[in-house]
Z-matrix of the N, CA and C atoms (Angstrom, degrees):
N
C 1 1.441
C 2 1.529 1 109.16
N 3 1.288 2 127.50 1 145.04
C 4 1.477 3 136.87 2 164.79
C 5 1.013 4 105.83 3 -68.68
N 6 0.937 5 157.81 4 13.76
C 7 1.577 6 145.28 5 -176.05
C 8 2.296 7 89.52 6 -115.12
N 9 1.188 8 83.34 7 -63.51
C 10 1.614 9 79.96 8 167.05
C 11 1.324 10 130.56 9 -55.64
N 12 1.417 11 130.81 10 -42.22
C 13 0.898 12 115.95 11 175.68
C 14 1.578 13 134.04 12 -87.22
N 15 1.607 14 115.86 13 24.69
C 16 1.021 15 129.92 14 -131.31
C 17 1.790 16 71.73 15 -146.97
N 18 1.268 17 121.38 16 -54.95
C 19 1.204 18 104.55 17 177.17
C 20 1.632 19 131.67 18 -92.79
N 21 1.137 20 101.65 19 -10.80
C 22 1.401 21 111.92 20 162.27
C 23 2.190 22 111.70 21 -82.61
N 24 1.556 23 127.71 22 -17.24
C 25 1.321 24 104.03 23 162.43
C 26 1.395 25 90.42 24 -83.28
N 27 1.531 26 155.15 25 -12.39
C 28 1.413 27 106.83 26 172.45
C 29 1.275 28 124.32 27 -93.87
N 30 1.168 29 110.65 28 -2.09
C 31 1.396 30 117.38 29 155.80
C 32 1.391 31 129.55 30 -63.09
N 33 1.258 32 110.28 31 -38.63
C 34 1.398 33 102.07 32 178.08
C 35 1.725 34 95.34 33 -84.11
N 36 1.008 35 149.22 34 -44.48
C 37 1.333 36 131.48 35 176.42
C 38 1.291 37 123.37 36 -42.01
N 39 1.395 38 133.01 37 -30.76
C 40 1.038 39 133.28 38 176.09
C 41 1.672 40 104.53 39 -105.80
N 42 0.621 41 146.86 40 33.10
C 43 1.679 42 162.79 41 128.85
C 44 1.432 43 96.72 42 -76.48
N 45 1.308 44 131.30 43 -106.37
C 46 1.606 45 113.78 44 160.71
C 47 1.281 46 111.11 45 34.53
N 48 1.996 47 103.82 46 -99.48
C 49 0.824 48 127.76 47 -170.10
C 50 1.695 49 134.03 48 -22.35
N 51 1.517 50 90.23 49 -60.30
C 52 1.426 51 131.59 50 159.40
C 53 1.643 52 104.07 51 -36.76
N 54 1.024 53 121.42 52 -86.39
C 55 1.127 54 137.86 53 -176.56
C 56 1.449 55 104.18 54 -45.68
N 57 1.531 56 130.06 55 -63.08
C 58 1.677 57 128.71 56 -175.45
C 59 1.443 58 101.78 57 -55.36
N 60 1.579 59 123.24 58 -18.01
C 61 1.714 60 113.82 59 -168.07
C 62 1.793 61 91.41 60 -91.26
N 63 1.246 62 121.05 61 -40.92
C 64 1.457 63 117.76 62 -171.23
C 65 1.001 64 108.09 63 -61.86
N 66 1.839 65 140.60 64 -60.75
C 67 1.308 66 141.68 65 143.53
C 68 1.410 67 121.45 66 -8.35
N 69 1.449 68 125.00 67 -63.58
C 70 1.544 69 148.26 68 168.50
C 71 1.848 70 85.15 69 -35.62
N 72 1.595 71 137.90 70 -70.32
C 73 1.386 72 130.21 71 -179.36
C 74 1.424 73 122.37 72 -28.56
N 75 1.023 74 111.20 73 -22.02
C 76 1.438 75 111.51 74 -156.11
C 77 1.232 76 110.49 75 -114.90
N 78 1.546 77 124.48 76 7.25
C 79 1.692 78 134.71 77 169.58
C 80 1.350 79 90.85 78 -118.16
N 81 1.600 80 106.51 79 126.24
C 82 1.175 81 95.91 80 158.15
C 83 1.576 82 144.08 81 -84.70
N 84 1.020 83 133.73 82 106.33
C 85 1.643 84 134.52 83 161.83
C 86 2.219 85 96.79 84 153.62
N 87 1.745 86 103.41 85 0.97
C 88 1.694 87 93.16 86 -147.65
C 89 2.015 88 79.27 87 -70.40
N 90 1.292 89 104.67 88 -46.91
C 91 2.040 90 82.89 89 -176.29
C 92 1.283 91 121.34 90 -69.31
N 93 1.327 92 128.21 91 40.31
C 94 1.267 93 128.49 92 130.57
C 95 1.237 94 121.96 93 -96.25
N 96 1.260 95 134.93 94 2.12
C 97 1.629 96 143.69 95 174.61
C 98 1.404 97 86.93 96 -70.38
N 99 1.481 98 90.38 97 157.33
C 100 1.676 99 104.58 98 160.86
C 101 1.393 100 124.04 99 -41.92
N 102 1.492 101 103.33 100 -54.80
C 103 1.341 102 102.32 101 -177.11
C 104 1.970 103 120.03 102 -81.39
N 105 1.173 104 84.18 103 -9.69
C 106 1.792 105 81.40 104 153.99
C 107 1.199 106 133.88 105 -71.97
N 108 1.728 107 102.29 106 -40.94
C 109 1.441 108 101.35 107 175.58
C 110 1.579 109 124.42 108 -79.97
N 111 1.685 110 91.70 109 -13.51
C 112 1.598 111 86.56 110 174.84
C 113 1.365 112 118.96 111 -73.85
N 114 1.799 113 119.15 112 -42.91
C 115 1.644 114 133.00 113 -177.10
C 116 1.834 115 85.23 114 -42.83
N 117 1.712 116 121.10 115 -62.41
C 118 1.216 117 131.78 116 -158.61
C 119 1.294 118 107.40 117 -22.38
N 120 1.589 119 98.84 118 -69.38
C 121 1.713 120 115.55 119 -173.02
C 122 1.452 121 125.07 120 -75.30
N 123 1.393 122 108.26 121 11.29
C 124 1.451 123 105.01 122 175.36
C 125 1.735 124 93.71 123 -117.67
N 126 1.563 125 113.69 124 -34.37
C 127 1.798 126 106.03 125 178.01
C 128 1.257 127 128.73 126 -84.97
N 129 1.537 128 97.91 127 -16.72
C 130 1.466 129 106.79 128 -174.46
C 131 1.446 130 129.58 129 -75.86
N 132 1.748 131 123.12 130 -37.38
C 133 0.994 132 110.40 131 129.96
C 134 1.783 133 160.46 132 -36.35
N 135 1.673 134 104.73 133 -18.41
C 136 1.138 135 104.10 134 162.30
C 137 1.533 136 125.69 135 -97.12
N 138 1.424 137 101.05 136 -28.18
C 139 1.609 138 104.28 137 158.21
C 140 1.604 139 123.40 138 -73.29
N 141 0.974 140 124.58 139 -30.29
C 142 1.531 141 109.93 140 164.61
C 143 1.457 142 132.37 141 -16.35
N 144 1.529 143 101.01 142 -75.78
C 145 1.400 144 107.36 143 176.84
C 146 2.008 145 108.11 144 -50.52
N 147 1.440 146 106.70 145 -58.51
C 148 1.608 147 94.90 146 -168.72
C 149 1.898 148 117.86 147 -55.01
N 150 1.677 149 103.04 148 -7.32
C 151 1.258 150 98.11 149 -160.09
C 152 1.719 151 88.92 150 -90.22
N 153 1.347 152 116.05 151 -26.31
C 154 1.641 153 121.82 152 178.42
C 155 1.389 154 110.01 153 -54.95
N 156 1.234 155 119.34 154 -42.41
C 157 1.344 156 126.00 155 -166.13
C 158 1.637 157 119.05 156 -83.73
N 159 1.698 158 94.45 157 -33.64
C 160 1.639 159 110.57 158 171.90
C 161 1.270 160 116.83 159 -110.21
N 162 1.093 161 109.16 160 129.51
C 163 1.561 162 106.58 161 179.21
C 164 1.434 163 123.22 162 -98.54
N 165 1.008 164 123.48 163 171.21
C 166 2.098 165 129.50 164 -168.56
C 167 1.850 166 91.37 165 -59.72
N 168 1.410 167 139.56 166 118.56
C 169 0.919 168 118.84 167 152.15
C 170 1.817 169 120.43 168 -67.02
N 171 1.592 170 105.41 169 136.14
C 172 1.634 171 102.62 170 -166.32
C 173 1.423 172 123.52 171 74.54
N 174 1.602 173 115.80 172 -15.27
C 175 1.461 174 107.08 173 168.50
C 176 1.486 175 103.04 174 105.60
N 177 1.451 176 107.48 175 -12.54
C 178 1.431 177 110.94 176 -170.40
C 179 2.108 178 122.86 177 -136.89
N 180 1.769 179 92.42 178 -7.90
C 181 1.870 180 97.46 179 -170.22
C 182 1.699 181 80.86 180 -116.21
N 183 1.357 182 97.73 181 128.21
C 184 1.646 183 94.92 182 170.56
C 185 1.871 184 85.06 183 -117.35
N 186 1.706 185 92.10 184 130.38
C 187 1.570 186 104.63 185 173.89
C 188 1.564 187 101.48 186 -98.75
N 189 1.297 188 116.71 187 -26.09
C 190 1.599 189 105.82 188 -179.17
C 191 1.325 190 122.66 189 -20.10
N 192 1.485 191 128.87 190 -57.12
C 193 1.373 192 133.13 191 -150.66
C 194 1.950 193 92.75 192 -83.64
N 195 1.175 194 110.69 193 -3.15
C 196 1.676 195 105.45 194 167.15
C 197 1.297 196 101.81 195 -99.86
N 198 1.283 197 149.52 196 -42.12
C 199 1.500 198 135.98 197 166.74
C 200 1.475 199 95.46 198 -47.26
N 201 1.275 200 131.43 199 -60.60
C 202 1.531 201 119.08 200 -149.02
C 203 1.545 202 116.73 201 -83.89
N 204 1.596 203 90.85 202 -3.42
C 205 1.855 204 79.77 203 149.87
C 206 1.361 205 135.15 204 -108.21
N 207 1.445 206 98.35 205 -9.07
C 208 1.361 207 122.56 206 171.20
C 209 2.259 208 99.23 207 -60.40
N 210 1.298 209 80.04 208 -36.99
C 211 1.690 210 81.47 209 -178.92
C 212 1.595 211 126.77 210 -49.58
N 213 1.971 212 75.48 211 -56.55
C 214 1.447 213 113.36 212 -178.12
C 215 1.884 214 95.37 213 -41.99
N 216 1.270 215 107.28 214 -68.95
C 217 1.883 216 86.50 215 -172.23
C 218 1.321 217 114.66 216 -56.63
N 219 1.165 218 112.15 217 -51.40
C 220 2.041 219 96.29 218 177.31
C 221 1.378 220 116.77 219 -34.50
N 222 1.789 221 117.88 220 -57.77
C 223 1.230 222 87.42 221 157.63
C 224 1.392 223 168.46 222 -116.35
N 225 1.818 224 81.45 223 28.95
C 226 1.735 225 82.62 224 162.35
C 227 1.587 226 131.04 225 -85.90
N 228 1.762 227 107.33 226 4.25
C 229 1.302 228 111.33 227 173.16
C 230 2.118 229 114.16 228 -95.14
N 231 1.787 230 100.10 229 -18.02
C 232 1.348 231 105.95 230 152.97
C 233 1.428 232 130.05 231 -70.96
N 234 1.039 233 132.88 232 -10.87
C 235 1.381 234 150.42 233 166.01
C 236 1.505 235 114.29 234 -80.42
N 237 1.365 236 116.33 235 -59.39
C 238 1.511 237 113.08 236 176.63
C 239 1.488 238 101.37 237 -69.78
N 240 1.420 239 145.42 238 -19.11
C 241 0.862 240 134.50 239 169.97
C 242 1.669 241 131.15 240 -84.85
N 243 1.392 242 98.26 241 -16.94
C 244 1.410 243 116.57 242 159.17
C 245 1.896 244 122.46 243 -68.97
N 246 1.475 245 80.48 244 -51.64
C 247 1.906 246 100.38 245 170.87
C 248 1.864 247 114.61 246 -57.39
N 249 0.890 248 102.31 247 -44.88
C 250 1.337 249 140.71 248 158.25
C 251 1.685 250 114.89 249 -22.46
N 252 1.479 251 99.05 250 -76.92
C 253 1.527 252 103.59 251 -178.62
C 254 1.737 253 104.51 252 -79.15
N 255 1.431 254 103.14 253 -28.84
C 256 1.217 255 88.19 254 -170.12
C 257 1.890 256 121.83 255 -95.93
N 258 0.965 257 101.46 256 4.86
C 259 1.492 258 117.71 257 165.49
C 260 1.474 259 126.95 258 -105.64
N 261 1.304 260 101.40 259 -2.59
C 262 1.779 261 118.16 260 175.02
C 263 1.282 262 112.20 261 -46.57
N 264 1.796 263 107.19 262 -64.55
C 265 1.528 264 107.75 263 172.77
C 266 1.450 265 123.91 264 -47.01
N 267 0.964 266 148.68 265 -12.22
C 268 1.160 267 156.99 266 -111.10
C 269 1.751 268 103.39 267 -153.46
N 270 1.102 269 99.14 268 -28.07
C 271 1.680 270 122.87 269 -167.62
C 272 1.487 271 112.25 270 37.67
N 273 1.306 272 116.28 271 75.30
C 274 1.136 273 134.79 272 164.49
C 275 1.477 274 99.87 273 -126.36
């Protein structure tokens, strides 16, 4: 279906994403590059909240950004399933 496959490549792009900004942590100075600050402002808002809720285990391992992609598929499979019922009639 197009509706699926349409929401699963932007899902995996921003999974990616996710992942090149967590990597990006671990050099120091690369999220001040352009492209740090750009990943920043498109991931950083979605990690916020999971990082509020989870804290650094030890002060130093932040697991958040693995819940929040773990999230990320729940809901990109609630979405195609939302898209889903409601584009059925329609047969798309």
């Amino acid at each position: 279906m197009l509706i699926d496959e349409i929401v699963n490549y932007l899902k995996t792009i921003y999974y990616f994403m996710i992942i090149a900004y967590v990597f990006m942590s671990w050099l120091p100075n690369v999220r001040e590059s352009f492209v740090g600050e750009w990943l920043g402002k498109l991931v950083e808002p979605y990690l916020k909240p999971f990082r509020k809720i989870i804290p650094p285990i030890g002060g130093m391992l932040d697991i958040s950004p693995i819940v929040a992609l773990i999230a990320l598929e729940f809901v990109a499979e609630g979405i195609k399933a939302v898209l889903g019922l409601i584009l059925s009639p329609f047969g798309l």
